[in-house]
Each structure stands twice: as C-alpha cells, then as structure tokens.
N, C-alpha and C positions, 0 to 999 in steps of 0.2 A: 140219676133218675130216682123220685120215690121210691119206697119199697113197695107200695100199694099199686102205684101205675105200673110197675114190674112185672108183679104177679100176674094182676089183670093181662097183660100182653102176654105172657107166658101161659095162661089159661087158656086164650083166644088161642094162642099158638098148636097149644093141645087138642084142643075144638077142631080148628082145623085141618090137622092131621087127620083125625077123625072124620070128618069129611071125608077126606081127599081119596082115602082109602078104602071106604065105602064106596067113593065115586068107579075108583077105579075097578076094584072087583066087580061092582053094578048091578048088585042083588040087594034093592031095597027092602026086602023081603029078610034075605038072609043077616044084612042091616041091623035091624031093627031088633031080631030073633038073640045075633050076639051082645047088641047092646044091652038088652032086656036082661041076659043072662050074667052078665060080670055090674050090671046095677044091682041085681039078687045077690048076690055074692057080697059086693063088699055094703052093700044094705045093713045086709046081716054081722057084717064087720065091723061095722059104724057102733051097732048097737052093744057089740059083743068086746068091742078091740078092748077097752081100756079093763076090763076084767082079763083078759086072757094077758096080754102085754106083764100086769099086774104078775101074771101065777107064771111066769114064763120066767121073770125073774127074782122070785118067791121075796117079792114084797110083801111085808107083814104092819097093819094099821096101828099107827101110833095116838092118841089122847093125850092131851095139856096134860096128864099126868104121869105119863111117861117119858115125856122128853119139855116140860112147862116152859124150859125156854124159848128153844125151838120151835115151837107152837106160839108164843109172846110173839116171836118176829115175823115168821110167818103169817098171824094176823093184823101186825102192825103194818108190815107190807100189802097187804088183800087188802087192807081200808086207803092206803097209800093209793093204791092202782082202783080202787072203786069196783073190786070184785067180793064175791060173800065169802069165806074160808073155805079152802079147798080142804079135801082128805089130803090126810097125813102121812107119809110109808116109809118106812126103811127099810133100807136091803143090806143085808150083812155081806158086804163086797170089801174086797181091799182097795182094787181100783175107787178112786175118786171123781165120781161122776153122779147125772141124777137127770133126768128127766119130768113133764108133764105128760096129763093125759084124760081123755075126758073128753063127750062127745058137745059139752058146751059148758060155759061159769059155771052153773046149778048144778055139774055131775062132773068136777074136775077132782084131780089130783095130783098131786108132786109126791114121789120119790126120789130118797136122798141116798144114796151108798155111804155106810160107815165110813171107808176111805177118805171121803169128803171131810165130815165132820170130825174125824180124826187129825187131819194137816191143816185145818183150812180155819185163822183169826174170824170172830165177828164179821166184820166189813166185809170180808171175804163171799162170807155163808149167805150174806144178807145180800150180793149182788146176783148168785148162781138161782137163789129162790125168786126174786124180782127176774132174773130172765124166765125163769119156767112161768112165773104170773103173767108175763107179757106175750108169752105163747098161748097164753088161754086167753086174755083179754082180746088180742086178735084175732079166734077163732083160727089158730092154726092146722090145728087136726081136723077141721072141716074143709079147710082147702087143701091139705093132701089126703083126703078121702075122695075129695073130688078129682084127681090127680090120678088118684090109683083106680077109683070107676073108670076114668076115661082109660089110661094104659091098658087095663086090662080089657076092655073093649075092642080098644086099638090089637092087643094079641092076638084076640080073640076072631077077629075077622081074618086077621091076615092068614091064621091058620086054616080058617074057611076059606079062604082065597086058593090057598095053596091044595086043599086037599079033594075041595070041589070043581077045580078048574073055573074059579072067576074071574079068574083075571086072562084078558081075550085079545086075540090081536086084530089087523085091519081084516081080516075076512070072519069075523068071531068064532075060531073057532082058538079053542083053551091053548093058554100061551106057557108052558110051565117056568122057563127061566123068567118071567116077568111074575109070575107066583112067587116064585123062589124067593126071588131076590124084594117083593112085596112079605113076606113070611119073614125076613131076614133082618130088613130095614123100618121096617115099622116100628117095632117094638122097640128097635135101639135107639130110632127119632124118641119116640115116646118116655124112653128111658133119660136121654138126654134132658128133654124137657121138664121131667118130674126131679132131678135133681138139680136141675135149675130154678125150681121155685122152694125147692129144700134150704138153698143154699141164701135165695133171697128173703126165706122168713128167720135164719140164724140170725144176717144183720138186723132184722127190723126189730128182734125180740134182744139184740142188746143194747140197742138204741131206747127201744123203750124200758125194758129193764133195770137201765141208768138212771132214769128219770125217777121212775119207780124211786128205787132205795135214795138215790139222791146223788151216788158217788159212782160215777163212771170208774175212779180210777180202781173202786174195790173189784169190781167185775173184771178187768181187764187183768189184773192182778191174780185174780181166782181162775181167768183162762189160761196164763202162765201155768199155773200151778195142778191145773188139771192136765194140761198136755203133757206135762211131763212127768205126771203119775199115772198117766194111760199107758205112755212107753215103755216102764217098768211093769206096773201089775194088767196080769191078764183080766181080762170080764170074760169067765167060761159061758156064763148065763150070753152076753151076747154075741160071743164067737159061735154058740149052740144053734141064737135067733139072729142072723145079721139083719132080716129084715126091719128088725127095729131099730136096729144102729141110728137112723135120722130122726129119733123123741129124742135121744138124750143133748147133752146141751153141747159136750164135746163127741167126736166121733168112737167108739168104745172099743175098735176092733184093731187088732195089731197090723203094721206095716204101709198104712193107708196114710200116707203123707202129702200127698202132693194135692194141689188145689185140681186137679183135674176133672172133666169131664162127669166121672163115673164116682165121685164123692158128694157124699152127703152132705160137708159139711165143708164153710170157706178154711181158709188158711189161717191158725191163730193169728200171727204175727198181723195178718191183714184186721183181723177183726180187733185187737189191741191198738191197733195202729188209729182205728177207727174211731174207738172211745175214748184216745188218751185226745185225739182233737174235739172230742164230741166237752171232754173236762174242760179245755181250753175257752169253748164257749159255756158253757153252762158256769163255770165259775164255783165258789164254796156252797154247799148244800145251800136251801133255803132255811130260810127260820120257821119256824113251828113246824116243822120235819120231824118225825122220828130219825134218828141218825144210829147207824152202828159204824164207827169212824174208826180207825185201827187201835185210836185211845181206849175204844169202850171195853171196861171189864165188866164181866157177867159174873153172877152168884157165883161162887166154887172155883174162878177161874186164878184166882190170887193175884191177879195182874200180870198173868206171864204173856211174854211178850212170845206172836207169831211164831210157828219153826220155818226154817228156811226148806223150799219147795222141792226136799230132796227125794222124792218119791217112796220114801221108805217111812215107816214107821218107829218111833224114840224108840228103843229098848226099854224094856222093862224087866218084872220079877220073871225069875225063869218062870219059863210055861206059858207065859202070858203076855200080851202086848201093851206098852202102856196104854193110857186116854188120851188123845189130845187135847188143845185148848177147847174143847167143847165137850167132855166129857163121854163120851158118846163110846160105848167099850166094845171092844174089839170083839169077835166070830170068838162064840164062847166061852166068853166071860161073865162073870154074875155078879162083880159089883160094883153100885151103881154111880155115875160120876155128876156132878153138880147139873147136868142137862137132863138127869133122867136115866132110866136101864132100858132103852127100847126092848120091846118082845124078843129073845132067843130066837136064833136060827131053828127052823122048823125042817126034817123032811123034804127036799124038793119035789115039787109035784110037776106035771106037766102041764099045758098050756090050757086042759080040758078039765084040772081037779083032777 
C-alpha cells in the first residue's frame, strides 16, 4: 500500500476514534471543551517543539565554517530534494544517530550526533541526512502533531468519561466499568494508531531519502551501522526524553527490539531489506547527480577507507578519542579535523533554557 494512502487511513482511523468516544461519553459539550484543550496544548508545541526538542538534547548550531563539508553535502542534498538549507546542529553524543525537526521547509533542522560522523564513510553520512531531508520534505512532523492533538484528545475525554460519569448505560444512568474500561482503552487505540503512522513515515522517508542522495545501498548500510552502535552506546539525552525517541532516524533507547506494536520505529533488517530492493530497481545513481559513493574522498580524509560497524570508537592518543573518517572530534576535544571543530560541548540545559 502507499505510504501516503497508509497514513491518510490511519489518520481517518484516529478521527474516528475520536468520534466514537465522544459519541460514546455523549457530552458534546464536554467534547468539544477537551478537544479545544489538548489543540491549545500541542498548538503551542507545534510552535515551540523544535526549539525545546533542540535544548533537550543540547544541540549546538553549526555554519559552513565549522563543519564546510558537512554543510557542502548537506546543501547538495537540500537542492537534490528541492528544499532551501535547513539549520545545522551537532550534538556531542557517542551514540550514532540524528534526527529532523522543524514546523515546515522554511524553519527545519537536522541534527547529527558526533557518533555518526565519527564511524560513518561519505555515502553513509550522505544517505542518514537525505532521510532526515525527506522527513521535512513530506511534512512529517506536521502529521505527527496532528496525531498527538488527536491522542491527546482522545486521553483527554476518556478521562472525562471516567471521572464525570459519561459514559451511561440502557436506563442513563453513569455506567463506571464502561468508563473504566473507555479511560483505559482509548488511549491505548490511540496509542497504537500513533505508532502506526510513526512507523509508516520511517519507510516513506527512506524510500525518499534513496532517491534524494541517489544510493539506496548507502542508507541501508548506514541503518546497519547505526543499529548496532545504538546497542552499545547509551543516548542519556533520550533515555531522559523517550518521547522524542520517534524524530530520530533509528530508535535511540536501549532494549527496544522487537517490531511491535508500541515501537516507534520498523525493524531495521525490514527497512534494509526494503531499500536493498528499492537499489535493485533504481539501478546506478543518475548522471548529473551529486554522488558521495563509498569511492568518495573528502578534503583531510586521505583516502582511508570506512571502519567496520563496530560500534566503538578507533583508539586514539591517550585521553582522547580519535576522528573518524569525517573528522568530526570527539566530546572534548579542540583539534580540529578536515570537516571542521563543531562548537564544544556546552552545559546541559533543560528543555526550557
């Protein structure tokens, strides 16, 4: 099925939950009063998410002259995909991971975790940033904003249900076990269904993503390689926020395997599986493509060839971690490697400055 008829059906899906629960309690009044209430709420989260998300896991902005390669591809990709340059971020993580964010094109951003650009060749870097571009090009944080107004809606009533007696049985008067179990079950439909269209914008954004950079197999390659430096390095920053766990590109939180229900995120291997056929058809890049192909060497990189995806970092001088093929230098470090000295790790703040 599409990715786009998916969503739609699963929005619908959302929708009418929301109905149905309404109907059921049967306080249009009361209705309208909650939905009014968690649309102010995440309103206000729409406008506010990608600044707080931002300081939650003290992303610090980068300029073409602090990371000039990185920014080169990064723009080479954004003209690729017919988006305008997004803001830049690093985050001084070991985990290798990176998310989008941003309430549309014109006010997007990508954040990268050092860990990324520490383990991870060209072709690699260049398919994780095309997935976050094709997360903005879709407007995907607009339809799980829409996703979490309705959820929290959907909470929202059912806890009215339950605590003002709406919900009624055949002589109307207040039925608690059908509250109950309305208070109970709502939210976990609703929950189901929001991770349901989590899981159906991952595909669509490495489908598009591929297209983007040109090279399915670098992406699919990069998902390897992120999964299994998730397993090793913890992300405190998102074990602290899980609710952000579903912007980044892999799932960030320890222990969370299985394709199930209550995941954010599909099953790598399925998603590999998905692009190595997606290569199959698309065939060798296009010509007149910017290409970062696993050939490609970058300024300072000397031609060293990929490390293999051992989730650990090369050793280096005592004290110190070395750079990877992207130069990109480790929590701490001051000097600077062929990609640039992104900003020093700052203070963590909280979610509010």
């Amino acid at each position: 099925m599409n990715g786009y008829l998916r969503t739609t059906l699963l929005l619908a899906a959302m929708t009418a939950l929301f109905v149905a629960v309404g109907g059921v309690i049967g306080g249009r009044g009361g209705m309208m009063v909650a939905f009014g209430v968690a649309c102010a709420t995440n309103l206000f989260a729409w406008w506010n998410s990608d600044r707080m998300v931002l300081r939650m896991h003290n992303a610090q902005p980068i300029g073409p002259q602090d990371a000039p390669e990185l920014y080169r591809m990064t723009a080479q990709l954004a003209q690729n995909a017919g988006l305008p340059m997004p803001a830049l971020y690093i985050i001084h993580e070991d985990q290798p991971n990176a998310f989008a964010t941003g309430r549309n094109p014109g006010n997007a951003a990508v954040a990268v975790n050092t860990g990324l650009l520490n383990r991870m060749p060209p072709d690699e870097v260049a398919g994780v940033i095309a997935h976050e571009l094709a997360h903005i090009r879709n407007r995907d944080t607009l339809i799980m904003t829409i996703t979490a107004c309705l959820a929290g809606a959907i909470g929202m009533l059912a806890q009215f249900g339950f605590l003002f007696g709406g919900a009624r049985g055949p002589e109307g008067r207040p039925n608690p076990i059908v509250s109950l179990l309305i208070m109970l079950l709502a939210p976990l439909g609703a929950m189901i269904v929001q991770m349901a269209i989590s899981r159906s914008r991952e595909y669509e954004a490495d489908r598009a993503g591929a297209e983007i950079s040109g090279n399915p197999l670098g992406l699919a390659n990069a998902l390897r390689r992120l999964e299994q430096g998730r397993l090793v390095h913890v992300n405190q920053a998102a074990e602290a926020n899980p609710a952000t766990a579903h912007m980044f590109i892999v799932n960030p939180l320890a222990g969370l395997r299985l394709d199930g229900l209550f995941s954010t995120h599909p099953r790598t291997e399925n998603r590999v599986a998905a692009l190595m056929e997606l290569a199959g058809r698309m065939g060798p890049p296009a010509r007149g493509r910017a290409s970062f192909g696993p050939g490609t060497t970058m300024p300072g990189s000397a031609g060293a060839s990929a490390p293999e995806p051992t989730g650990a970092a090369a050793p280096g001088p005592a004290g110190a971690a070395a750079p990877g093929p992207w130069g990109a230098p480790a929590r701490g470090a001051s000097r600077p490697g062929p990609w640039g000295t992104p900003p020093q790790r700052r203070k963590p703040r909280g979610p509010w400055g």
